[in-house]
N, C-alpha and C positions, 0 to 999 in steps of 0.2 A: 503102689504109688499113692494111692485114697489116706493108707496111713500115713504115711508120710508127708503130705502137705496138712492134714488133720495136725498131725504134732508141731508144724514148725508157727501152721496159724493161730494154735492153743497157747501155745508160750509165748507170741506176740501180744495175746490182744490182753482187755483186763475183764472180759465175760467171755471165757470159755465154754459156758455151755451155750451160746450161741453160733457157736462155729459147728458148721455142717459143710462134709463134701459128696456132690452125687457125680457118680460115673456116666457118662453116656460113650458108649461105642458107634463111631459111624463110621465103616468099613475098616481100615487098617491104621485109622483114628482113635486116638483118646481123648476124650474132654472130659477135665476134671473141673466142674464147677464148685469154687467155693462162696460160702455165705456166712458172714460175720455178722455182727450187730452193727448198725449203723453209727454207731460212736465211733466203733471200732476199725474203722475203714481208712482211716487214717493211718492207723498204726503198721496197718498191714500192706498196704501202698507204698510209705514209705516218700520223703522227700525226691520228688522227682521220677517219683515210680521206684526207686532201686531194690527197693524190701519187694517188690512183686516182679520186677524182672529178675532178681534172684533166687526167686521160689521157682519161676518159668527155666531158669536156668538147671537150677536142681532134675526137676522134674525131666528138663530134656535128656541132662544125662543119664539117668534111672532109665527113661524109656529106648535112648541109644541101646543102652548096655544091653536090655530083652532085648532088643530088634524091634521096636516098635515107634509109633507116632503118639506123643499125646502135648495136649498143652491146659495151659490153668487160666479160664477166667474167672474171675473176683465179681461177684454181682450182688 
């Protein structure tokens, strides 16, 4: 899942190497924190949030499909 939000936030923003995601496991939890450049935060947000509830979406399916819990914050 880490690459997979890594590739969809790389091809949004326009400083890829700014983009970092760290894992934290808290019990049967996933959080996948990501960190963009601050220009960049825009892009990956998304009018209305939709470009980030779509990534939250992805990601929920990916973690259905294991059997697992995880969600994406943007910080």
């Amino acid at each position: 899942m880490r690459d997979l939000v890594e590739f969809l936030a790389k091809s949004l923003v326009d400083n890829p190497d700014a983009v970092s995601v760290e894992v934290q496991e808290k019990d049967k939890h996933t959080v996948l924190e990501l960190r963009v450049a601050p220009e960049d935060m825009g892009k990956v947000i998304g009018k209305q949030g939709r470009i980030a509830k779509a990534i939250r979406t992805v990601v929920k399916a990916v973690a259905t499909k294991e059997g697992k819990k995880a969600s994406v914050e943007i910080i």
